[in-house]
C-alpha positions as CSV (number, residue, x, y, z in Angstrom):
1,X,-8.0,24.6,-26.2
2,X,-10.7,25.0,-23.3
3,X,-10.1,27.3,-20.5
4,X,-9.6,24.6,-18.4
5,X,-6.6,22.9,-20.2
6,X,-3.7,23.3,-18.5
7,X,-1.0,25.2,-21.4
8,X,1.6,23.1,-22.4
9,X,5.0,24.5,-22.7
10,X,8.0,23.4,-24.7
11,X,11.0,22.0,-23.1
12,X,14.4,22.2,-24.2
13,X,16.6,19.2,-25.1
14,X,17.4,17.4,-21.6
15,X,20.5,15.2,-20.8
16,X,20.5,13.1,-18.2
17,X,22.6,10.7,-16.4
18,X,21.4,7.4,-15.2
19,X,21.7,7.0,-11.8
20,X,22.2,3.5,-9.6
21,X,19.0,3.4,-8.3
22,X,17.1,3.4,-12.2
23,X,19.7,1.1,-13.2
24,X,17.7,-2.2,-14.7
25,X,14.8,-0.4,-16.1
26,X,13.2,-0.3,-19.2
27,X,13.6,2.6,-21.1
28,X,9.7,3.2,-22.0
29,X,8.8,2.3,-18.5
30,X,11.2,5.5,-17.4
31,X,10.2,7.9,-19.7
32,X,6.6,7.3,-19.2
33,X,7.3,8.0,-15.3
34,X,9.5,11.0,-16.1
35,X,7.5,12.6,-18.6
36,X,4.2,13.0,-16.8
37,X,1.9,14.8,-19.0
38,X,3.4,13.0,-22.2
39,X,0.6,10.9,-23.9
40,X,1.6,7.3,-23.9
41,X,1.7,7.3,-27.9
42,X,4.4,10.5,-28.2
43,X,6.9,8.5,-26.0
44,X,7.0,5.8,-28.4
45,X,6.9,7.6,-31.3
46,X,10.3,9.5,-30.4
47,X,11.3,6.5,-29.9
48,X,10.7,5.0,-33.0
49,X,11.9,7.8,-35.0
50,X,15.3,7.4,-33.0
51,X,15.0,10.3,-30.9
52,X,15.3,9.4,-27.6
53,X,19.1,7.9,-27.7
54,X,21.5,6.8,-24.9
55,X,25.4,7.3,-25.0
56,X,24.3,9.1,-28.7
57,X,22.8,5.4,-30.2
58,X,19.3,5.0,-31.1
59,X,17.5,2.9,-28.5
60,X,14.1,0.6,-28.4
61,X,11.7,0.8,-25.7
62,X,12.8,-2.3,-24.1
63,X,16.5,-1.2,-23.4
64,X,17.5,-1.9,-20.1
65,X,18.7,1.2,-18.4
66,X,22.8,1.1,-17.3
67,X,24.2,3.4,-14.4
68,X,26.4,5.9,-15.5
69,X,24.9,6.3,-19.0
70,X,23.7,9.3,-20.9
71,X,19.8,9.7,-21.6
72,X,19.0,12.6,-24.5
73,X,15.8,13.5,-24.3
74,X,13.9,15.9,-27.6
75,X,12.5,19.6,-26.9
76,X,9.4,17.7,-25.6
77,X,5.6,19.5,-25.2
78,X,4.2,18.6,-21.5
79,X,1.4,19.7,-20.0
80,X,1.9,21.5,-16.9
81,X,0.5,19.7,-14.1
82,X,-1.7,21.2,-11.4
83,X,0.3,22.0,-8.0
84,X,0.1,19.1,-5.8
85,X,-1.7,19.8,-2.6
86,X,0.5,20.4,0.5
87,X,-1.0,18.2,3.1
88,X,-2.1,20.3,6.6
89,X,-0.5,20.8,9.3
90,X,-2.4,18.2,11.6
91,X,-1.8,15.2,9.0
92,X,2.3,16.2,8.4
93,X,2.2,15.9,12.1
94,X,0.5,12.4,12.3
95,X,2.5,11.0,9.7
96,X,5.8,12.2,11.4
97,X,5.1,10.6,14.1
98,X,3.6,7.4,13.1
99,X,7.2,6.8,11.6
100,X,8.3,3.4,13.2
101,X,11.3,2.7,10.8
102,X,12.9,4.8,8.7
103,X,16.6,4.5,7.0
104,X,17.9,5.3,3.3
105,X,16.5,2.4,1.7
106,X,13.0,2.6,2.7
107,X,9.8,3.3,5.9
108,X,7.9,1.8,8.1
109,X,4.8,3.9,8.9
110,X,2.0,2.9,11.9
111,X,-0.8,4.6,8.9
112,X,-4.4,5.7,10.9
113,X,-6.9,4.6,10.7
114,X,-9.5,6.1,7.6
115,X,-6.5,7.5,5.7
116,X,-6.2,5.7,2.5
117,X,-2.8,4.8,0.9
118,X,-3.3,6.3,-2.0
119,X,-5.2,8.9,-3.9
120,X,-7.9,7.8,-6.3
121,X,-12.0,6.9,-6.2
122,X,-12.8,10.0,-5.5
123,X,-10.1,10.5,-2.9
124,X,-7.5,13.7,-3.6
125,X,-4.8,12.0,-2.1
126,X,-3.6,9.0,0.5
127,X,-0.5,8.2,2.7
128,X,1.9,8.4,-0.5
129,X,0.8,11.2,-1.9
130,X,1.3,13.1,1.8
131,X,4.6,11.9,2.2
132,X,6.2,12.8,-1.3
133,X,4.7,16.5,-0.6
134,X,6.3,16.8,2.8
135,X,9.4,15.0,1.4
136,X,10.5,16.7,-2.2
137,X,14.1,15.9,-1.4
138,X,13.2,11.7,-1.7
139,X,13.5,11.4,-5.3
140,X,11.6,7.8,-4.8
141,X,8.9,7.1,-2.4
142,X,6.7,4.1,-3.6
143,X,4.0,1.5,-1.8
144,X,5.7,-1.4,-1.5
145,X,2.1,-2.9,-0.5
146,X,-1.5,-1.7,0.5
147,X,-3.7,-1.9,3.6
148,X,-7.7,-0.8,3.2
149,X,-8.5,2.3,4.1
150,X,-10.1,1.2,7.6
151,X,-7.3,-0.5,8.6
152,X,-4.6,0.5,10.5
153,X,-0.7,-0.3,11.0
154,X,2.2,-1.3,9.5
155,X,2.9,0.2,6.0
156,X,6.1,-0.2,4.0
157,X,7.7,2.4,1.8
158,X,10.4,1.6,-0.6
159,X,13.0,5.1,-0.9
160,X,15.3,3.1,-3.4
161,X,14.1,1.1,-6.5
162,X,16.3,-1.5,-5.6
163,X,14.2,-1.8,-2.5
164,X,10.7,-1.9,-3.8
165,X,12.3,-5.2,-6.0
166,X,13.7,-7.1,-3.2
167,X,11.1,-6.2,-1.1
168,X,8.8,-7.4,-4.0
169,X,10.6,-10.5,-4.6
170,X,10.6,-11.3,-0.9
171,X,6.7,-10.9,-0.7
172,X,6.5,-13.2,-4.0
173,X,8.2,-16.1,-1.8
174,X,6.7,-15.3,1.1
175,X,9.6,-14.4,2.9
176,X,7.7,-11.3,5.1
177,X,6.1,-12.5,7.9
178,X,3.1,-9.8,8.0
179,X,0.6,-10.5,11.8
180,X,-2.5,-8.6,12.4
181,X,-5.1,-8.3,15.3
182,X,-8.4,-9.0,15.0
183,X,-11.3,-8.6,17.0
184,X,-14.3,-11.4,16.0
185,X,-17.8,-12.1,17.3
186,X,-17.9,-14.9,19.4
187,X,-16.0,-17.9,20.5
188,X,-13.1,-19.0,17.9
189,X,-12.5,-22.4,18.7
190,X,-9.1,-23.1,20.6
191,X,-6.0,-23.3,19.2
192,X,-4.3,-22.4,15.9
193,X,-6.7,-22.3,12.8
194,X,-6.2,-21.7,9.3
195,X,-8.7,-21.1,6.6
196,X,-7.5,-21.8,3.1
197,X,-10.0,-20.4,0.5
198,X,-9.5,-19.0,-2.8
199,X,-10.7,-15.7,-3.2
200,X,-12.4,-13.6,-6.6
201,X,-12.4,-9.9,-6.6
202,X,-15.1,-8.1,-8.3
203,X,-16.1,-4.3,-9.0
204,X,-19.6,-3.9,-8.8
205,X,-21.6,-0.9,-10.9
206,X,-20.9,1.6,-8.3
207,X,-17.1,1.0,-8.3
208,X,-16.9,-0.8,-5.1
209,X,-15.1,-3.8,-4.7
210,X,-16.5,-6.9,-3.4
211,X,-14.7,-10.1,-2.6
212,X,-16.1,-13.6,-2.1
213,X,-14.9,-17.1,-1.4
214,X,-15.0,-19.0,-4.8
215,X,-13.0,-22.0,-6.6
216,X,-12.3,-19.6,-9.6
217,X,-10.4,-17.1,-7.2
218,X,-6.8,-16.4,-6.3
219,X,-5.0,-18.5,-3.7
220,X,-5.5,-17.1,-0.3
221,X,-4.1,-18.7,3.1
222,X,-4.9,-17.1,6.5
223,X,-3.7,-18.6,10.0
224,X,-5.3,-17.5,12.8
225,X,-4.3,-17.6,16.5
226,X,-6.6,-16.8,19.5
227,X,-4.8,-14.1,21.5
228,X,-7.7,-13.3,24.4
229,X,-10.8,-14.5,24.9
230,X,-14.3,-12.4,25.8
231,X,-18.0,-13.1,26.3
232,X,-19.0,-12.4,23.2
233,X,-15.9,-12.0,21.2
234,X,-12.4,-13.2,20.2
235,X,-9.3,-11.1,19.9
236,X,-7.2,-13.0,17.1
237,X,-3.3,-12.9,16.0
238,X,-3.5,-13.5,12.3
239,X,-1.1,-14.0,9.7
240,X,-1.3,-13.9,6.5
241,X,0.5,-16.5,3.8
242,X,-1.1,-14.2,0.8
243,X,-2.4,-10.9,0.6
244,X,-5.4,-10.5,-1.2
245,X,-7.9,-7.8,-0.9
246,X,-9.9,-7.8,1.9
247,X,-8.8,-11.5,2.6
248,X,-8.7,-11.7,6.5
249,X,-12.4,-9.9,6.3
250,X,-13.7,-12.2,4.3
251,X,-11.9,-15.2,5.6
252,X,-13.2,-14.1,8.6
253,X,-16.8,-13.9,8.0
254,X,-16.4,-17.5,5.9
255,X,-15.3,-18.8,9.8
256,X,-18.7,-17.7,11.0
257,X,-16.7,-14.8,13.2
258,X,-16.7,-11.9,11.1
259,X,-14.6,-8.9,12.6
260,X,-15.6,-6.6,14.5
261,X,-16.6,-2.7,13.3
262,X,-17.0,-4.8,9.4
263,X,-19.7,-2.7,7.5
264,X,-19.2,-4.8,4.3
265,X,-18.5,-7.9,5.8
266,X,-19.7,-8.0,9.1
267,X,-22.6,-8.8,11.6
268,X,-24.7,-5.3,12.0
269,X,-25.8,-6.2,15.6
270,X,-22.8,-7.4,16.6
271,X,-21.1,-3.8,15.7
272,X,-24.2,-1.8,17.0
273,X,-23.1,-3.8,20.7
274,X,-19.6,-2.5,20.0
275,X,-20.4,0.8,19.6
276,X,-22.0,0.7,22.7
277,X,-18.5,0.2,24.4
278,X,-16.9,2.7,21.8
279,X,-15.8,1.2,19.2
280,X,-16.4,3.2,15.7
281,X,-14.2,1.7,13.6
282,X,-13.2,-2.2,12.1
283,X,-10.7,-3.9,14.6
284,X,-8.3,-4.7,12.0
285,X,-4.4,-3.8,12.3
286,X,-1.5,-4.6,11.2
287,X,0.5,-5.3,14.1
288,X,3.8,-6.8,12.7
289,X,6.8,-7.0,10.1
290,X,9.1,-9.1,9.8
291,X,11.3,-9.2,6.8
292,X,15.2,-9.2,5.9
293,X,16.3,-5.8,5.0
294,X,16.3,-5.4,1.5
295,X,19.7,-4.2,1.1
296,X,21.8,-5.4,3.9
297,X,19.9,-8.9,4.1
298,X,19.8,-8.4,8.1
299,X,16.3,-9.4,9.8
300,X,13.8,-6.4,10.8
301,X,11.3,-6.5,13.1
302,X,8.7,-4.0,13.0
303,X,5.9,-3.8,15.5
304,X,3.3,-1.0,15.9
305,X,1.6,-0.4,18.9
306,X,-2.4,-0.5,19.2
307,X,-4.2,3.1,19.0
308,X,-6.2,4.0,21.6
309,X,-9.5,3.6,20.2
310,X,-8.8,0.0,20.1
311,X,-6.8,-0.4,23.5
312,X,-10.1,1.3,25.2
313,X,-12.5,-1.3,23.5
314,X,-10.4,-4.2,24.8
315,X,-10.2,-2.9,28.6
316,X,-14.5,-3.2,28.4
317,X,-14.6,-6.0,27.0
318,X,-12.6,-7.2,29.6
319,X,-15.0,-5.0,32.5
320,X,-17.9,-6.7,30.9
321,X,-16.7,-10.4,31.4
């Protein structure tokens, strides 16, 4: 074993009660989230060889977990996993306060701007990460969806399983209304607008993700809603009927009015101008929820208030009309 290796160390056997909220599970799906550090291939062989076992019977890995009943678990090897990073001080404090709904089934977080949601491509760690460090009594904190990295706003947390489902289910009929601003170059056309253009995701050699219009693509609907009018520019309420990646950029920039502060997407001279009145960032947040609750079925209604990078770059616009 190299020096690097973290040493495994061997476990005794474990009982464990099946609580509500892992109720409906499949027993594989579990383990391989309990036992982090478990190759993939040592869970189902204690599995086949019978022993895993629940209420004492042998089990197969598509046995859907009931509340109440007992999980035994073998003297299992894991490797010890490096200590998860304690976010700092300044980004406990942002998060804390960005909290703009918050009750035992799940959050509603205003995320900033250039914080990602999650860890990965290089990153140590995003929103989710943070928030189960600073939270270790919240045995379940999952996305329920994403927002880029450059965007900021509204971001849902599920604290119950049962919650990530519904919330799932409700975003799988379209039953959360989810309304972003958007600042875009030039002069949207009046009144309501909707493009309708299926989009196709693809990862180019360095890892970055492109998107483009393109028959072959996923479904994507976007409605868009002129909110204030500029010289030069368009401040837009969208809302989105699907959420693919990068869809209302894209969408955008198919309109001929790509957003505003859009590196990938967007119009270079159009966001050096921008800069000039302060802007340093893409004008893209997510300004509103509205869903029913997950559990108690009443209606929520979520809104996040602009940050003040983008509030300044709207009052000169306006100076400049």
């Amino acid at each position: 074993m190299s020096d690097h290796q973290p040493e495994p160390h061997s476990s005794a056997v474990r009982y464990i009660t099946i609580e509500a909220d892992d109720a409906g599970q499949r027993l594989d799906n579990y383990l391989l989230k309990t036992l982090k550090g478990v190759p993939k291939s040592h869970i189902y062989r204690l599995l086949r060889k019978g022993e895993v076992r629940i209420n004492k019977g042998r089990v197969k890995p598509e046995t859907r977990l009931v509340a109440g009943s007992v999980l035994r678990l073998p003297p299992i090897r894991i490797a010890e996993r490096p200590a998860v990073p304690v976010p700092g001080q300044r980004l406990q404090a942002t998060l804390r306060a960005s909290i703009l709904f918050e009750d035992e089934a799940m959050l509603v977080i205003n995320k900033p701007e250039g914080l990602a949601v999650h860890g990965g491509s290089g990153l140590s760690g995003g929103v989710i990460e943070a928030l189960r460090a600073m939270r270790p009594d919240d045995r379940f904190l999952e996305l329920v969806h994403r927002i880029d990295r450059d965007t900021s706003g509204c971001l849902m947390i599920a604290r119950k399983r049962a919650a990530l489902k519904a919330l799932h289910g409700s975003m799988l009929a379209q039953k959360i209304d989810k309304q972003y601003l958007a600042l875009v170059r030039g002069n949207w056309a009046k009144g309501r607008s909707t493009i309708n253009a299926p989009l196709l995701k693809r990862t180019v050699a360095s890892g970055e993700r492109v998107v483009r219009a393109d028959a072959a693509g996923k479904s994507a609907i976007t409605h868009y809603q002129i909110e204030e009018s500029f010289a030069a520019a368009t401040l837009m309420r969208v809302t989105l009927e699907t959420g693919r990646t990068h869809q209302i950029r894209v969408h955008s920039q198919l309109a001929g009015h790509p957003l505003a502060g859009d590196s990938k997407y967007g119009d270079e001279l159009f966001n050096s101008q921008l800069r000039e009145l302060g802007l340093n960032r893409m004008f893209l947040h997510a300004a509103a929820l509205r869903f029913r609750h997950p559990l108690s079925g009443k209606q929520v209604s979520v809104e996040a208030p602009l940050p003040d990078e983008l509030t300044k770059a709207l009052a000169r616009l306006r100076a400049v009309q």
